[in-house]
C-alpha positions as semicolon CSV with decimal commas, in nm:
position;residue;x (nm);y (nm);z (nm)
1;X;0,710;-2,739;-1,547
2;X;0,492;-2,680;-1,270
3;X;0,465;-2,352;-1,100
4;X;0,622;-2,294;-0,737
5;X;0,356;-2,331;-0,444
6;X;0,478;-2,004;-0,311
7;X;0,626;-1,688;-0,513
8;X;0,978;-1,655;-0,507
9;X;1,167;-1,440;-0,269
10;X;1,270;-1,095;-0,328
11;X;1,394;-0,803;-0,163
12;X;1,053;-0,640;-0,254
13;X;0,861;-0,929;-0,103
14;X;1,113;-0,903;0,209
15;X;1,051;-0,545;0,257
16;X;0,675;-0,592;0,268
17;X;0,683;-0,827;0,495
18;X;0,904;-0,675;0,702
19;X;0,706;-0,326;0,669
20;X;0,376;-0,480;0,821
21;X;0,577;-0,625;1,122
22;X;0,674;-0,270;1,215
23;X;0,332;-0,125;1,151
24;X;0,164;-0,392;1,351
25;X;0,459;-0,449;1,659
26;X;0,733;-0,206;1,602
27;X;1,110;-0,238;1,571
28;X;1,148;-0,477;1,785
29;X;0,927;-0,742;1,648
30;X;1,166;-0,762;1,329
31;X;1,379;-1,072;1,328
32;X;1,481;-1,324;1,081
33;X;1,266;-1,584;1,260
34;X;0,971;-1,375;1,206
35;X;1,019;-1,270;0,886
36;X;1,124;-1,598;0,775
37;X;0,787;-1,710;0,925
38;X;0,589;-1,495;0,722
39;X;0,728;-1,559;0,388
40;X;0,751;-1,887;0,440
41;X;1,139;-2,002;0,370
42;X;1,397;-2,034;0,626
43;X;1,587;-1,768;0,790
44;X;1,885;-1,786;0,573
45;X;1,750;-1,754;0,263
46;X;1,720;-1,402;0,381
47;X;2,079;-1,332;0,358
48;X;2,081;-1,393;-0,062
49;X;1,920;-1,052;-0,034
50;X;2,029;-0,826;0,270
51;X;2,338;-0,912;0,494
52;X;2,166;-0,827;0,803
53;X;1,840;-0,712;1,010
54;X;1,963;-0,327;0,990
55;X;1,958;-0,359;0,619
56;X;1,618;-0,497;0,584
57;X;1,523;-0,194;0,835
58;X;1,686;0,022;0,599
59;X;1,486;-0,087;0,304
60;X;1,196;-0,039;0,430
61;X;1,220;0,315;0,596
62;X;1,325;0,387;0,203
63;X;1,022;0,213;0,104
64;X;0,847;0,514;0,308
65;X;1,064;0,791;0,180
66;X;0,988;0,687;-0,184
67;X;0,659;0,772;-0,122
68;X;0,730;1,150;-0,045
69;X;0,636;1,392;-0,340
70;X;0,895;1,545;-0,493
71;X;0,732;1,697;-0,810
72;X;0,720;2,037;-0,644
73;X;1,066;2,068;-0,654
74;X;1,087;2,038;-1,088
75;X;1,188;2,372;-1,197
76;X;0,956;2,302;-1,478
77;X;0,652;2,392;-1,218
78;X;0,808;2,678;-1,135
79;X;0,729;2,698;-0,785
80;X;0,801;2,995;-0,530
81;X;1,055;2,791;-0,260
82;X;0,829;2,881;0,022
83;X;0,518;2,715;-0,182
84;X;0,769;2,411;-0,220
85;X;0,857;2,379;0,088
86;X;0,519;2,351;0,233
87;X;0,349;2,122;-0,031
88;X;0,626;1,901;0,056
89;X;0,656;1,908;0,416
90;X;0,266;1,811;0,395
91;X;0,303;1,497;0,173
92;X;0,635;1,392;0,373
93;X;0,437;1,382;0,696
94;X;0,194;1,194;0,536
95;X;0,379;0,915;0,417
96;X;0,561;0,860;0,754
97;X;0,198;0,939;0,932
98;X;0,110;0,578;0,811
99;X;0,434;0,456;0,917
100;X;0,499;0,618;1,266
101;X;0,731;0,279;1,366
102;X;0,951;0,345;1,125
103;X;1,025;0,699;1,177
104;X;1,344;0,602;1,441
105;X;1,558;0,499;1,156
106;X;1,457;0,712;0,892
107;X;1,563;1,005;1,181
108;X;1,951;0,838;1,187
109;X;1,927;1,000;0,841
110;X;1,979;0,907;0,434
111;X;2,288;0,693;0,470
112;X;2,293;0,506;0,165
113;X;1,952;0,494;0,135
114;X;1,844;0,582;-0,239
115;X;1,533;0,773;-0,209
116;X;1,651;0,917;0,141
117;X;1,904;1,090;-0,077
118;X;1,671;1,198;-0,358
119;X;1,461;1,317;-0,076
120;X;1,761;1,536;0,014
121;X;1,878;1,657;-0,279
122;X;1,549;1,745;-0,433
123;X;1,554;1,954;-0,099
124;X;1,880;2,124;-0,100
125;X;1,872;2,221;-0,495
126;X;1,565;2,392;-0,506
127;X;1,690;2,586;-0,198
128;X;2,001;2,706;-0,370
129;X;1,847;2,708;-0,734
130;X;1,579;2,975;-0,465
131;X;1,933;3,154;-0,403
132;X;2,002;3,049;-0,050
133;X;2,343;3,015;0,040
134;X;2,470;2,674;0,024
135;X;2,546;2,635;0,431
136;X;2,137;2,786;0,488
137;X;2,007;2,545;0,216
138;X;2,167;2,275;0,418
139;X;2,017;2,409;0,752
140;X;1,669;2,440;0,604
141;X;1,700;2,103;0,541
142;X;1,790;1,996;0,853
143;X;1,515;2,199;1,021
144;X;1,225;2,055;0,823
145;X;1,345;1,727;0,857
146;X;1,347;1,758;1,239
147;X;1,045;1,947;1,247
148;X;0,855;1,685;1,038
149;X;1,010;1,340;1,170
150;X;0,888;1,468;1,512
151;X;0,550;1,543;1,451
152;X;0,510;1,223;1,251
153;X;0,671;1,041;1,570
154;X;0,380;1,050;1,814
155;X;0,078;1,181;1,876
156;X;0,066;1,479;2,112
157;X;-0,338;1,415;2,195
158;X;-0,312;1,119;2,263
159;X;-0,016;1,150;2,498
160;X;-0,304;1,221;2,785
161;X;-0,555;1,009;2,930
162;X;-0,913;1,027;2,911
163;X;-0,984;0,998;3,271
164;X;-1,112;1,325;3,402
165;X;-1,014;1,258;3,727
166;X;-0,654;1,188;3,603
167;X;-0,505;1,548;3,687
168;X;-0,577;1,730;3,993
169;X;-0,637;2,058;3,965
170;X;-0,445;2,105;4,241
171;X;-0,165;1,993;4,107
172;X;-0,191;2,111;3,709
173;X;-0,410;2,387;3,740
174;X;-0,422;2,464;3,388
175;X;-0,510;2,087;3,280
176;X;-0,857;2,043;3,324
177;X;-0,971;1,966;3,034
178;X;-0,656;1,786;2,892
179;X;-0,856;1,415;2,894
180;X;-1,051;1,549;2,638
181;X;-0,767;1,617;2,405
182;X;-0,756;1,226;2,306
183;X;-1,072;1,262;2,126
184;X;-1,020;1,533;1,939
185;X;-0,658;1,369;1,818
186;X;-0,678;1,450;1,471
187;X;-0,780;1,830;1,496
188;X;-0,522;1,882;1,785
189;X;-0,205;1,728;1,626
190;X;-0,295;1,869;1,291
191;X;-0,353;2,183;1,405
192;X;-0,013;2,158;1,578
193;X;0,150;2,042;1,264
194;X;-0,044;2,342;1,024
195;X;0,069;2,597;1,313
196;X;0,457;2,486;1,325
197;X;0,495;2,487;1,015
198;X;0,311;2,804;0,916
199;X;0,609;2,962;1,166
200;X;0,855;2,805;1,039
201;X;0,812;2,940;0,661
202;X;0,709;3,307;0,785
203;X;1,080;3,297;0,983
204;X;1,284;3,198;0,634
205;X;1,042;3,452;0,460
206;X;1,180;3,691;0,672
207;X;1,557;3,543;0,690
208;X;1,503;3,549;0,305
209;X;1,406;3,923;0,236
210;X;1,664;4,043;0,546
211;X;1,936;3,850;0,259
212;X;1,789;3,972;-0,068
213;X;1,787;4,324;0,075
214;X;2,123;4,328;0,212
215;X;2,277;4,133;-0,157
């Protein structure tokens, strides 16, 4: 029997397809015309494998989140929470850093979404296997999830021009030398990111010892 001229369709295939529309143009750009376009097949053969658009978006923000490291979170590695917390908050931003057009959905939150909720419990078990209190573990959560979503959302650098004329000293005296911050993107927003986080982790260090003192 001779071999198809083009490779079957999945929901992998699907999800890669769809993935590099929303790297390259965003949300928006996702249809079923599009996509169908892509793979070559018509639009409805879409539907043997997800029952609408949102779906397909869904599958690939988890496509993202599966890429998040969870291995600091086996007990086997023993890891200090703090330690944890950091080593993962790194290789979360990461993943969505390559995928910055995705990042509106995976903010709406796990859902159903398999390794959204992997993501989450990994999270919330070392937290209370660390002895926080259920509610706090949840909160932690919450607050690195925020706190790394938004910094993977857009670039803070490049959110000013590099005309030098652009801001009047008279009117933003303390922005002279903001057009250079485009250029120096990767230093600035990194920075940011090592800095935030840095504060973050000394606050639940202290919030930590305050509860292990007063136990």
């Amino acid at each position: 029997m001779a071999r198809p001229r083009k490779p079957l369709l999945s929901r992998a295939r699907i999800v890669e397809a769809a993935g590099a529309l929303v790297d390259a143009e965003g949300l928006e750009a996702v249809s079923t015309r599009r996509l169908a376009a892509a793979l070559g097949v018509s639009g409805p053969s879409l539907y043997n494998h997800f029952r609408t658009k949102d779906e397909i978006l869904d599958a690939v923000a988890d496509s993202v989140s599966a890429r998040v490291d969870l291995s600091m979170f086996d007990p086997a590695r023993r890891l200090d929470w703090r330690e944890a917390l950091h080593t993962w908050a790194h290789s979360y931003r990461d993943a969505l850093s390559d995928h910055p057009n995705i990042v509106p959905v995976l903010a709406r939150g796990p859902g159903r979404r398999p390794a959204g909720l992997r993501l989450a419990d990994a999270v919330f078990g070392a937290m209370t296997e660390a002895g926080w209190p259920p509610a706090q573990a949840t909160r932690i959560g919450a607050l690195m999830r925020y706190f790394i979503l938004g910094s993977a959302m857009a670039s803070f650098a490049r959110g000013f021009v590099d005309d030098e004329t652009a801001y009047d000293p008279s009117d933003y005296p303390h922005l002279g030398q903001a057009h250079l911050l485009a250029e120096h993107q990767h230093e600035v927003d990194e920075g940011a990111f090592a800095t935030g986080l840095a504060a973050l982790l000394d606050g639940l260090a202290l919030q930590y010892e305050a509860m292990r003192a007063s136990a």
